[in-house]
C-alpha positions as CSV (number, residue, x, y, z in Angstrom):
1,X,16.3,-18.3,-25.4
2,X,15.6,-15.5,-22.3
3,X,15.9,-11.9,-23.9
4,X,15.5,-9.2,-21.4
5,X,15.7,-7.0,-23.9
6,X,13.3,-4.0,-24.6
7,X,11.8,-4.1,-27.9
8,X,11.7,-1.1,-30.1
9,X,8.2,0.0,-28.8
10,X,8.8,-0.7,-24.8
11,X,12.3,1.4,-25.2
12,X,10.2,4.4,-26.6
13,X,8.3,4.3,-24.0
14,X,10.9,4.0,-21.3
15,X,12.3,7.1,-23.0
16,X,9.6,8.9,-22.7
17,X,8.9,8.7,-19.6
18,X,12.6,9.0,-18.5
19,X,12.8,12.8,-20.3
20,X,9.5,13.6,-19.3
21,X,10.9,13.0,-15.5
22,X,13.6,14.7,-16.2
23,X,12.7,17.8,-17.9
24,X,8.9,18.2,-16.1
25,X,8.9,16.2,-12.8
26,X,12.6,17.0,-11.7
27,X,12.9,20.9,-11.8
28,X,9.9,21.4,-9.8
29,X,9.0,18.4,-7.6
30,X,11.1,19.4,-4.8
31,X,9.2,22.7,-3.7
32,X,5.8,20.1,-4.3
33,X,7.9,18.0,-2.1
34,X,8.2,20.2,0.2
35,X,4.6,22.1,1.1
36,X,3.1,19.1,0.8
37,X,1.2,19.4,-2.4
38,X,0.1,17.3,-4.4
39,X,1.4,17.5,-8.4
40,X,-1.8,18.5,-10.0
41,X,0.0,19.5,-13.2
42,X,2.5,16.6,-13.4
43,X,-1.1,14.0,-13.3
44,X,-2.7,16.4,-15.8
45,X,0.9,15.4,-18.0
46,X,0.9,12.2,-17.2
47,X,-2.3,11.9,-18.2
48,X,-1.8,13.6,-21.7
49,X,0.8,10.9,-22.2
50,X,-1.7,8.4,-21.7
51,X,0.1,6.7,-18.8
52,X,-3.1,5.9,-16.9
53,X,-4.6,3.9,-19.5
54,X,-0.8,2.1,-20.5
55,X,-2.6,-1.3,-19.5
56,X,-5.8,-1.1,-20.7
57,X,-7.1,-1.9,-23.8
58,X,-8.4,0.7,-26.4
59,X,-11.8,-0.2,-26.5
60,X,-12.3,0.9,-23.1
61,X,-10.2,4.1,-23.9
62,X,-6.8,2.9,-22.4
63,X,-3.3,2.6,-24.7
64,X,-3.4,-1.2,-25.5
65,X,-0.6,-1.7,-23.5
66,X,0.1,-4.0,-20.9
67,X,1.0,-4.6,-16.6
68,X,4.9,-4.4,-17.8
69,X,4.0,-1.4,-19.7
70,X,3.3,0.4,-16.6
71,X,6.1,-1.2,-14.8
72,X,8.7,1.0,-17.1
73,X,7.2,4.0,-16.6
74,X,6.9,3.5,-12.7
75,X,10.4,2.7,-13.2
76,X,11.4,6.1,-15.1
77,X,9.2,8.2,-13.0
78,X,10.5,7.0,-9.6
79,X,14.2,7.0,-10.7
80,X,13.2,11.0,-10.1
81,X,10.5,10.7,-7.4
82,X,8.5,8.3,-5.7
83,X,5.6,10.7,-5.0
84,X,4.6,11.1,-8.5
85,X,5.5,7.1,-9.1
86,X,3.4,6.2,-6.8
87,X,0.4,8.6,-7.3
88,X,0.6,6.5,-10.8
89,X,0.6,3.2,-9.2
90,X,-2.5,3.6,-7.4
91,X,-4.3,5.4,-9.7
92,X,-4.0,2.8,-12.6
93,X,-3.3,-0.8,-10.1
94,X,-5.7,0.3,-6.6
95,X,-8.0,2.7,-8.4
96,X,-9.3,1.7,-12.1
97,X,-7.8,-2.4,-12.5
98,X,-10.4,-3.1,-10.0
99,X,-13.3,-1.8,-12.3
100,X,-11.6,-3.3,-15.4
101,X,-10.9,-7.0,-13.9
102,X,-14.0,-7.2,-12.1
103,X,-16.9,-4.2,-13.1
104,X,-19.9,-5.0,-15.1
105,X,-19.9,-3.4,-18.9
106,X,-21.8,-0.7,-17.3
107,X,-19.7,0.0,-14.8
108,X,-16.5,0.1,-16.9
109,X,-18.2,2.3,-19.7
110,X,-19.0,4.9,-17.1
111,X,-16.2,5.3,-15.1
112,X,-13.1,3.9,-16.9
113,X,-13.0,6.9,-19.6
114,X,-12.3,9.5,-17.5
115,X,-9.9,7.3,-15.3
116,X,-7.9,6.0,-18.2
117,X,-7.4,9.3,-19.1
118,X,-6.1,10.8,-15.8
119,X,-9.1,13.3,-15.5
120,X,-10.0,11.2,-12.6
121,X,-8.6,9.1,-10.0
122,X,-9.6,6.7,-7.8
123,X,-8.6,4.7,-4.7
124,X,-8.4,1.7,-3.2
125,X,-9.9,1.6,0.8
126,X,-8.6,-2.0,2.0
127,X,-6.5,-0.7,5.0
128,X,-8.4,0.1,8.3
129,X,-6.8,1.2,12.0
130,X,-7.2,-1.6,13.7
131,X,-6.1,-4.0,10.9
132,X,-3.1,-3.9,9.0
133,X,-2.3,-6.8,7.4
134,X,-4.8,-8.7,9.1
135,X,-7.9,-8.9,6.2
136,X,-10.4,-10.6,6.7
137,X,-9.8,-10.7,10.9
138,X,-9.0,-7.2,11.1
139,X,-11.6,-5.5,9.3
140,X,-14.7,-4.0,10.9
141,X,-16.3,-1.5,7.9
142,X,-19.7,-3.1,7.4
143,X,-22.1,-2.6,4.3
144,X,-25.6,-3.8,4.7
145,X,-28.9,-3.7,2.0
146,X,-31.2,-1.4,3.2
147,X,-34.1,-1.9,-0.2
148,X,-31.9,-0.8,-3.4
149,X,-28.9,0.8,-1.2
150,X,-25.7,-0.9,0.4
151,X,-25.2,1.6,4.1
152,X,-22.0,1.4,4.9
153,X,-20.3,2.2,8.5
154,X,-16.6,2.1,9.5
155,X,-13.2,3.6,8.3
156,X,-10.0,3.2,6.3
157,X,-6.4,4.8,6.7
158,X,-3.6,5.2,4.7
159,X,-5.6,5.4,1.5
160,X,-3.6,6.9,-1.6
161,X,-5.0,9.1,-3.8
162,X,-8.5,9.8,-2.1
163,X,-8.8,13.5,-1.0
164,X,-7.6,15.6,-4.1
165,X,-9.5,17.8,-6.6
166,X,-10.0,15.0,-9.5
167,X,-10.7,12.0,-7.1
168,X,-13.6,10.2,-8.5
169,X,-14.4,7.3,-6.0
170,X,-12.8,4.6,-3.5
171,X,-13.5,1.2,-3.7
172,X,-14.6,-0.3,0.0
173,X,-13.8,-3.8,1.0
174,X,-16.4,-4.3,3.9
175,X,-18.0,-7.2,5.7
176,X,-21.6,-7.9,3.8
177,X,-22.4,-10.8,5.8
178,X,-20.8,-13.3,8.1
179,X,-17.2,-13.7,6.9
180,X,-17.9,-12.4,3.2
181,X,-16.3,-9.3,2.2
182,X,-17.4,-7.5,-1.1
183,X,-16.2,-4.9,-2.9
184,X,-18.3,-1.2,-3.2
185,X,-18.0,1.5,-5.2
186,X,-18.4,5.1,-2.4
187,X,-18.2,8.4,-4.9
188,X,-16.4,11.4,-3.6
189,X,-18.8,13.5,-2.0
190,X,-21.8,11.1,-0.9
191,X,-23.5,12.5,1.8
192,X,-21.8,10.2,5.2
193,X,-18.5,10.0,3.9
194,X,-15.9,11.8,5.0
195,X,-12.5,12.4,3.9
196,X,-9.9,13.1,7.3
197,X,-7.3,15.2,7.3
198,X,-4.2,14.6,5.2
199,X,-1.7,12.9,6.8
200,X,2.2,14.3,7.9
201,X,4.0,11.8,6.3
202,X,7.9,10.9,6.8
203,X,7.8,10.7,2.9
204,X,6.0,10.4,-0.6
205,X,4.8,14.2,0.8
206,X,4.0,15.0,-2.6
207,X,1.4,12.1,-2.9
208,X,-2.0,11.8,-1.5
209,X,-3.2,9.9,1.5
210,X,-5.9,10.6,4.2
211,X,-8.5,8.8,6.6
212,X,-11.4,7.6,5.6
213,X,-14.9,7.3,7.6
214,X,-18.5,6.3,6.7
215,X,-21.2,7.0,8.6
216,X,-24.5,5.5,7.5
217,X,-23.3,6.5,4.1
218,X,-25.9,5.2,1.3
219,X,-25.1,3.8,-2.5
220,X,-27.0,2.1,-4.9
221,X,-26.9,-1.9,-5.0
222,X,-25.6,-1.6,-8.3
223,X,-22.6,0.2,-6.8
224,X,-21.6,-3.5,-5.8
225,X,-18.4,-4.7,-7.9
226,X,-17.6,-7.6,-8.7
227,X,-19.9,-11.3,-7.1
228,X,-21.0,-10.3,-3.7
229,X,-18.6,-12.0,-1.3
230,X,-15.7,-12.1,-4.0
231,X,-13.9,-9.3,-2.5
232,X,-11.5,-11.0,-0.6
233,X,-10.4,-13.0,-3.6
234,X,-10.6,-10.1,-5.7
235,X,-8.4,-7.9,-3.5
236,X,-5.5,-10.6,-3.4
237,X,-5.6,-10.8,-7.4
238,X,-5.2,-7.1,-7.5
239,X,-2.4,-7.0,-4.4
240,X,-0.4,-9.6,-6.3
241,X,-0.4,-7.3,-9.6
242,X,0.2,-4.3,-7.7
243,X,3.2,-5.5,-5.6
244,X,4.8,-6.1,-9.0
245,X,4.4,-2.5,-10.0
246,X,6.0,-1.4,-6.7
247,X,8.9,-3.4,-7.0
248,X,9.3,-1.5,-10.4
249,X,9.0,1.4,-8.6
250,X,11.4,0.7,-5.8
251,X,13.8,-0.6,-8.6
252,X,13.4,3.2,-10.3
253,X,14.4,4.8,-7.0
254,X,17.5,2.1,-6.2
255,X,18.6,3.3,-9.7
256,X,17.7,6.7,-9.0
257,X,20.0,6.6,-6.2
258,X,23.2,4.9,-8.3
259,X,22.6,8.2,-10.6
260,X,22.6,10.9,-7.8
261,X,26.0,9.0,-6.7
262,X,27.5,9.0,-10.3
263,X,26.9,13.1,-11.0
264,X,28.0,13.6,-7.3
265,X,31.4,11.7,-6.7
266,X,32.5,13.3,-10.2
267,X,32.0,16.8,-8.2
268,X,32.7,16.1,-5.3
269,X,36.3,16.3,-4.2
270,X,38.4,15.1,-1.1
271,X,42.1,14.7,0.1
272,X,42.7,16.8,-2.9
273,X,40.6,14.4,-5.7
274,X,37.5,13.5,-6.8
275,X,35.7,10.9,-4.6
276,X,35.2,9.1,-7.6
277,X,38.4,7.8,-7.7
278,X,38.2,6.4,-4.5
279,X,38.2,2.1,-4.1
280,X,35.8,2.7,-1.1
281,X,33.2,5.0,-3.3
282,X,33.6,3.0,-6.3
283,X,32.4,0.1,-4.3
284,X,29.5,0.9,-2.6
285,X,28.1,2.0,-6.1
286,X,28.9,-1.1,-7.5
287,X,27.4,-2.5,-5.0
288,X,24.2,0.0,-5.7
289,X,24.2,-1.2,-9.4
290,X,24.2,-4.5,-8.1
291,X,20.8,-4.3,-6.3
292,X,19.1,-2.3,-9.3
293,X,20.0,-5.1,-11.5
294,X,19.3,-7.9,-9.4
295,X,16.1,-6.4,-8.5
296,X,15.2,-5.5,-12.1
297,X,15.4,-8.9,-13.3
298,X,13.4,-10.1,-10.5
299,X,10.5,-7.8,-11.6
300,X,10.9,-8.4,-15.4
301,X,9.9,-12.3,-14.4
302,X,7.5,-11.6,-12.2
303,X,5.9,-9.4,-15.1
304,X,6.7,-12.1,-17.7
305,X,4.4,-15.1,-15.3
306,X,1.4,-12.3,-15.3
307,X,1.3,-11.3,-18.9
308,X,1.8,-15.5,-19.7
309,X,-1.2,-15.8,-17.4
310,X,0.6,-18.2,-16.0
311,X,0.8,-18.4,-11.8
312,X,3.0,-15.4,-10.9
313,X,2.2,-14.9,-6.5
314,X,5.6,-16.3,-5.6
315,X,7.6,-14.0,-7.8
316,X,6.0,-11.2,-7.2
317,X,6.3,-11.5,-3.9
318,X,9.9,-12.0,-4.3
319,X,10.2,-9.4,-6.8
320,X,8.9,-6.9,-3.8
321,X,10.9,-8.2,-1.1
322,X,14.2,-7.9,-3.2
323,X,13.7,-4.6,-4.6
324,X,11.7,-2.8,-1.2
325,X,15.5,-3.9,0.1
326,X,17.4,-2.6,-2.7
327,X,15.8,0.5,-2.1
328,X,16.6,1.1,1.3
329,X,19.8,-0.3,1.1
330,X,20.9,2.3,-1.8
331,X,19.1,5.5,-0.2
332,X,21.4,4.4,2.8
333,X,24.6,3.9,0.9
334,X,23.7,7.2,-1.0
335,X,23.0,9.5,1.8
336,X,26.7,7.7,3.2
337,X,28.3,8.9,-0.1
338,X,27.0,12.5,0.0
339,X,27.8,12.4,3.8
340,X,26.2,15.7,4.8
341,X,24.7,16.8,2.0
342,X,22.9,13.7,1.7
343,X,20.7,14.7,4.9
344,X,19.7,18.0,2.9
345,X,16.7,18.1,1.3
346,X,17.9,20.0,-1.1
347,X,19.6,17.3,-3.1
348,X,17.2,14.4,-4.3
349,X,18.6,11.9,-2.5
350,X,17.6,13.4,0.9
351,X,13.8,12.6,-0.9
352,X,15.1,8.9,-1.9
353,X,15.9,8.0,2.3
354,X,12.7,9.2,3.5
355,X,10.9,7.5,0.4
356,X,12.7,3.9,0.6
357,X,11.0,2.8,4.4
358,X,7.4,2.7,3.0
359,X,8.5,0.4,0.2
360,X,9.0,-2.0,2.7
361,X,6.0,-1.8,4.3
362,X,3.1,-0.7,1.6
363,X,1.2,-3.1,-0.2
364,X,2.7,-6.2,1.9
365,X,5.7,-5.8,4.2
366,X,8.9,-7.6,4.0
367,X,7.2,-10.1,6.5
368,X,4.3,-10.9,4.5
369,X,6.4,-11.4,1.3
370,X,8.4,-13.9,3.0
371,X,5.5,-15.4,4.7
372,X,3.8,-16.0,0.7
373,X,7.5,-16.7,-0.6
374,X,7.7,-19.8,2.3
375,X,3.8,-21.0,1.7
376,X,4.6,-21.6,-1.9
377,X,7.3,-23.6,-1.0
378,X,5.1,-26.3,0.6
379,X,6.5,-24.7,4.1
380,X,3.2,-24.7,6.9
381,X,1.6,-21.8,8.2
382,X,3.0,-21.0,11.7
């Protein structure tokens, strides 16, 4: 028998989260939204809710929870905003799952705690400028052993979560030899590394992203996570996890979208009635509902492969392709609905339009998705 349904515990949670993004995130992540800032206060909540540590076990100080877990509340939170979703997303799937899959019991003992716990973040550096999505051909940051100390040279972009107050560390994927990439672990604050500007983004504005650059910057060897030359590997593992969390995420804001549309058209009148009752309305948001669905369910067995431990790479890549679309296509058809309104920030769904693109493009693009979709069909490689 398939049961999509929540159990008891998985619906508390999910309401939880969904009235803690209502009644804390909603009334004040706008202004956030707007200067730019990043939601100190809502982390320090989230944290008290134990959110960062939903899929970790106890005895490392997380909630005993699991990967779906966190789905649901990515779901909830982004449903109100993608900013504070996502700062979530990276913090638990980029900044502390690569420590808990892969870190030594040292390792994990001293830095999970406060990670789990949301008194810390950390980040993930993968991207670089000249890269992209091409790893390992693109990338050019170096780490060689000088004695007891990886040096490390080169830069990262786009990296969430790696310039505010209660950032801990970034993992560093750089080139330790001749096509071997490992994994390092670069605290905030060693002496070389240096945190860029934040960037003016078209969206997430309340989340956290800068440049990174490393000039001769010195850790210990035991900084090293993970085998030496694993980090390609490892990255994928956690990639593939984390594109299932951002098809959650881009399933909260699809939704989030259908429930801007519902308060609005039963507001909103035209011609002397309620655009509500309109055949034209009604349709695109059935249509909307649609999307949310389709994409939820796509998610949910995505999620169902990786807690099975059984091979899960193809659905989550379809799970992020369907829902990244489902997202875009509703902030759209909502901005359509609200007509000029919709293009005011003012009203959340002005937030949903220039939040949808990056879904499409962060952690994987469409492109790649299709590209891992069409390789585990048995199709070549162009």
């Amino acid at each position: 028998m398939i049961d999509f349904t929540l159990t008891d515990e998985q619906e508390e949670l999910r309401r939880t989260v969904e009235r803690f993004a209502r009644e804390t995130v909603a009334p004040v992540i706008g202004d956030l939204y707007e200067r730019g800032e990043f939601p100190y206060e809502i982390v320090k909540g989230m944290g008290a809710m134990g959110l960062f540590g939903l899929p970790f076990p106890e005895r490392d100080g997380g909630m005993g929870g699991d990967y779906f877990a966190l789905c649901l509340a990515l779901e909830e939170l982004a449903r109100v905003d993608s900013s504070v979703a996502v700062t979530l997303e990276a913090a638990v799937s980029l900044g502390s799952m690569p420590v808990h899959r892969f870190g030594t019991d040292e390792q994990r003992a001293e830095l999970l705690p406060s990670l789990l716990s949301g008194e810390r973040i950390a980040a993930f550096g993968l991207t670089e400028p000249g890269g992209g999505t091409d790893v390992p051909g693109g990338m050019r940051t170096t780490a060689r052993l000088d004695g007891d100390a990886w040096v490390i040279d080169g830069s990262k972009c786009f990296i969430t979560n790696s310039g505010t107050d209660v950032t801990a560390f970034v993992t560093v994927t750089a080139l330790t030899g001749d096509d071997e990439i490992s994994t390092i672990i670069v605290p905030n604050g060693t002496p070389g590394f240096t945190v860029g500007r934040k960037y003016s983004k078209v969206g997430w504005s309340a989340s956290d992203t800068h440049e990174l650059a490393f000039d001769g910057v010195r850790v210990p060897a035991a900084n090293l996570l993970g085998e030496r030359g694993r980090g390609y590997a490892q990255f994928l593992r956690i990639l593939d996890e984390g594109r299932i969390a951002i098809a959650a995420l881009s399933v909260g804001l699809a939704q989030g979208c259908v429930d801007e549309c519902l308060r609005y058209v039963r507001e909103r009148s035209a011609f002397g009635r309620e655009i509500g009752r309109y055949q034209a309305i009604q349709f695109k948001i059935a249509d909307m509902e649609a999307r949310a669905h389709t994409a939820r369910l796509a998610y949910y067995a995505a999620a169902a492969l990786l807690l099975a431990g059984k091979p899960f790479k193809k659905e989550a890549a379809i799970a992020k392709l369907v829902a990244s679309n489902a997202a875009m296509d509703n902030a759209r058809e909502a901005t359509q609905i609200f007509g000029g309104y919709g293009f005011m920030n003012e009203y959340p769904v002005g937030r949903f339009y220039r939040d949808a693109k990056i879904l499409e493009v962060g952690e994987g693009t469409s492109e790649v998705q299709r590209m891992l979709i069409a390789r585990a069909l048995g199709l070549p490689a162009s």
